[in-house]
C-alpha positions in Angstrom: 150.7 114.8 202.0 154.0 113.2 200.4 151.8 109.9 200.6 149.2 111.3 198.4 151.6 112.4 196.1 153.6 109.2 196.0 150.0 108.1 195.7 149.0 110.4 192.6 151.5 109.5 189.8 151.4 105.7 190.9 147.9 105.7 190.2 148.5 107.3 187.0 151.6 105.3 185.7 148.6 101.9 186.8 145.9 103.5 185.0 148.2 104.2 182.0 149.4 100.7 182.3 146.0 99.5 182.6 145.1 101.5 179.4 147.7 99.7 177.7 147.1 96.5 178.4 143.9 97.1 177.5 144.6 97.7 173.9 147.0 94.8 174.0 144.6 92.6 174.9 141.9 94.3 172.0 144.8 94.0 169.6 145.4 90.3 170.1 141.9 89.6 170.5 141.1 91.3 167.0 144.1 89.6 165.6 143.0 86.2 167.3 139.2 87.0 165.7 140.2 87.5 162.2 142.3 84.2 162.3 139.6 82.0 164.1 137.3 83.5 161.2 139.8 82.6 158.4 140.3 79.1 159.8 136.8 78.7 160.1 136.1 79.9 156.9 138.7 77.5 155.3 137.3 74.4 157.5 133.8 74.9 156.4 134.3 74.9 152.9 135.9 71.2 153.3 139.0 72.3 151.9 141.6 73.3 154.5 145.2 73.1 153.6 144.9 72.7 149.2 146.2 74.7 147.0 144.3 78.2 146.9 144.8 78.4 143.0 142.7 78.9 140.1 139.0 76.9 139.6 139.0 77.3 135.6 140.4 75.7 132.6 141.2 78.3 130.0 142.1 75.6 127.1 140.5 73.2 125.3 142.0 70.0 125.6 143.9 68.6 122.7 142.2 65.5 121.1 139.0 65.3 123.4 136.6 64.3 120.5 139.0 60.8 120.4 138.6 59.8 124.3 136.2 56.9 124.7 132.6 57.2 126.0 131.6 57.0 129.7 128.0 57.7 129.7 125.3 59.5 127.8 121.8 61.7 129.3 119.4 63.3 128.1 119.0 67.1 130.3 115.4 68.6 130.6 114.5 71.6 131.5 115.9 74.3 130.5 119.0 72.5 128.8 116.7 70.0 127.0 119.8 68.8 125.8 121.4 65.1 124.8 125.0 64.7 125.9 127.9 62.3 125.9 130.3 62.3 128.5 133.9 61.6 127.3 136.9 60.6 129.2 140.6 60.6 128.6 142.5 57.1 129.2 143.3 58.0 133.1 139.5 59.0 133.7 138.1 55.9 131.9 140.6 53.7 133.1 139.5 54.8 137.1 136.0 54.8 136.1 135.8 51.1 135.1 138.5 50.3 138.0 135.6 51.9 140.2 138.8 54.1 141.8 138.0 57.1 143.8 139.2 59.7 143.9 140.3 59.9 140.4 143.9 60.7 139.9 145.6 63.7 138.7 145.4 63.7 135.0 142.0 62.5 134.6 139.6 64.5 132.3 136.4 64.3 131.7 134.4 66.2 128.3 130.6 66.8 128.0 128.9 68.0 124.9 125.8 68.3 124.6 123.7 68.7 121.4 119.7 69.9 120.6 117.2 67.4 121.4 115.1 66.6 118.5 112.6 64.7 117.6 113.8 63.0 114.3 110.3 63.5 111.8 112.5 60.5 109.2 112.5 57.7 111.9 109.1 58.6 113.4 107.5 58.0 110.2 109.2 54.8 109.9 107.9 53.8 113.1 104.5 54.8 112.7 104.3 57.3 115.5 106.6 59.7 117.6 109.4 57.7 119.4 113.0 59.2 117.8 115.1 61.5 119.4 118.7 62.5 118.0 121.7 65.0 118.4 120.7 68.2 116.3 122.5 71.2 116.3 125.4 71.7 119.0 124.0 73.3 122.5 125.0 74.9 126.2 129.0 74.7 124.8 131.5 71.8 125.4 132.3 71.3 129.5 135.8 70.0 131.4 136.5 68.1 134.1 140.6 68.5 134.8 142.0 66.8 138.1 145.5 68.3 138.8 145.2 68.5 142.7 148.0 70.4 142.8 146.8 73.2 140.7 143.2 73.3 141.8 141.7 74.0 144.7 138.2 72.8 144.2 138.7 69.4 145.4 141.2 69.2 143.2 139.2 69.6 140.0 139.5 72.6 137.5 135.8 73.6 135.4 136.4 74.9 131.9 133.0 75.9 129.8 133.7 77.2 126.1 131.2 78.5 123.7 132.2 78.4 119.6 136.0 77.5 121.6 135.9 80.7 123.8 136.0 80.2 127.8 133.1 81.0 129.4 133.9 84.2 131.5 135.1 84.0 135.0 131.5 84.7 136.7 129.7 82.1 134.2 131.9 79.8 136.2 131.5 80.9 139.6 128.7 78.1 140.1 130.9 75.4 139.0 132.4 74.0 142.0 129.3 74.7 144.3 127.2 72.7 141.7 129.4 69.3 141.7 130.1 70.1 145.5 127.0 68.2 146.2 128.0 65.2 145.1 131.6 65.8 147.1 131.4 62.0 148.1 131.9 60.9 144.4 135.1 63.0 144.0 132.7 65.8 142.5 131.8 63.6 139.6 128.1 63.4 138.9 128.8 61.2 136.0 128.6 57.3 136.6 130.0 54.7 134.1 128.0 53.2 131.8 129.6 49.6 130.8 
């Protein structure tokens, strides 16, 4: 009989152990979970280790209707819009030096007007041909490359209506938008010379 009761409370203090180590082990495991998920999480979006800041502009750059023109489009759809593209002196000056990524500093402007069909020149060319800029449409557009302060690639988004920025989930589809063109820094935008 001593046995056995040597026996009992050693089998108890295991089991207790045992119980223990069992939550250790769910603990670390949980803990080891949410951090594989995290690290996933930060892998998959391509961005691992940048700056977690903001995504948005909130102000209009000063003097963006002086920057020199990059390229020009006409949207369909349901923009229907004609736009120039406009670039500060860093973002022109990497565009026509072909230099990707662009540096920090760059920024690039779109505005975009109405598509119309211009009745005065059509008439002077006998039949429907002209299209021009009417009134302006779809709000003025930023580009900002501060890699430091963004964390989408290293691009902030900025959208203002009437010089208002758009609100925070009007933006939200910024970054996944110009993610698909990740291998041009982002940029859908090409020069045009």
């Amino acid at each position: 009989m001593k046995s056995t009761k040597r026996t009992e409370p050693t089998a108890a203090l295991v089991a207790e152990r045992g119980t223990r180590l069992q939550r250790i082990t769910f603990s670390l495991g949980t803990i080891g979970a949410i951090a594989g998920v995290a690290a996933f999480a930060a892998l998959a979006s391509g961005h691992s280790g940048e700056n977690s800041g903001p995504v948005f502009v909130k102000e209009i750059p000063p003097g963006y209707r002086d920057w020199k023109l990059i390229s020009v489009a006409h949207e369909e759809g349901t923009l229907n819009d004609i736009r120039a593209i406009l670039g500060n002196d860093i973002a022109v000056k990497a565009y026509r030096e072909g230099k990707l990524p662009f540096p920090d500093g760059a920024i690039i402007a779109r505005l975009a007007w109405e598509y119309l069909p211009s009745e005065e020149n059509n008439e002077a060319f006998g039949r429907r041909q002209s299209f021009v800029a009417g009134q302006p449409k779809n709000g003025v557009q930023f580009m900002v490359k501060d890699s430091k302060k963004y964390a989408s690639g290293g691009w902030g988004f900025a959208h203002f209506d009437d010089g208002k920025p758009a609100s925070g989930a009007f933006m939200q589809s910024c970054f996944p938008c110009h993610d698909a063109v990740k291998s041009r820094d982002l940029v859908f935008t090409r020069y045009s010379p």
